[in-house]
C-alpha positions in Angstrom: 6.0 2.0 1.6 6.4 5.7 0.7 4.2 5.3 -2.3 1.8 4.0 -0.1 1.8 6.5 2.3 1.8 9.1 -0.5 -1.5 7.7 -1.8 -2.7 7.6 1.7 -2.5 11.4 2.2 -3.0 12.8 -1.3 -6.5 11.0 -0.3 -6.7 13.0 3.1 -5.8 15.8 1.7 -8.8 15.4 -1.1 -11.5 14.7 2.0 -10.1 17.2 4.0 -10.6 20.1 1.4 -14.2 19.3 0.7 -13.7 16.5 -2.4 -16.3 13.8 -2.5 -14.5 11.1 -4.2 -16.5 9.3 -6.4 -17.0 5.2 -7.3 -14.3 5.3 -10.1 -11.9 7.2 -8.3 -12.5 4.8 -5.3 -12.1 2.1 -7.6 -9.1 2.7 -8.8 -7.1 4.0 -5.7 -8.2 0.6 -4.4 -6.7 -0.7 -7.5 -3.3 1.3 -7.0 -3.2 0.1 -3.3 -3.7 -3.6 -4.1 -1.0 -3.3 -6.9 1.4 -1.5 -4.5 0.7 -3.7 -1.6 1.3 -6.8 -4.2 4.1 -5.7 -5.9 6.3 -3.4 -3.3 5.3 -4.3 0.4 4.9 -8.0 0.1 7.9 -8.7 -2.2 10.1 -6.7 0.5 8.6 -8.3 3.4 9.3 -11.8 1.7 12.9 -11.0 1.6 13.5 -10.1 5.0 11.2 -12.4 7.0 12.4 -15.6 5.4 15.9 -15.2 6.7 14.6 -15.0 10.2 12.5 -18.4 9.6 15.5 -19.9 8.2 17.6 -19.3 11.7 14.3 -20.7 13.5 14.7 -23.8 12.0 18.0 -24.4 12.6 
């Protein structure tokens, strides 16, 4: 989630200096978080709740 994070303040830091972000730039950090969400979070959150469902059903 580090990426995530990373993304998360490099935006902060943009507001908080004055930056108005514009549509595209919305856009495509929207984009980024999506992907990263899809392809890093949900993968690893996969892998370690489906053992604890396993032992549930047991």
């Amino acid at each position: 989630m580090s990426r995530l994070s990373d993304l998360y303040k490099a935006m902060e830091t943009l507001r908080k200096e004055g930056l108005s972000l514009n549509k595209d730039l919305e856009r495509q950090v929207e984009e980024l978080e999506e992907n990263i969400i899809k392809d890093e979070i949900l993968p690893s959150l996969s892998s370690d709740i489906t053992p604890r469902l396993e032992i549930t059903r047991v």
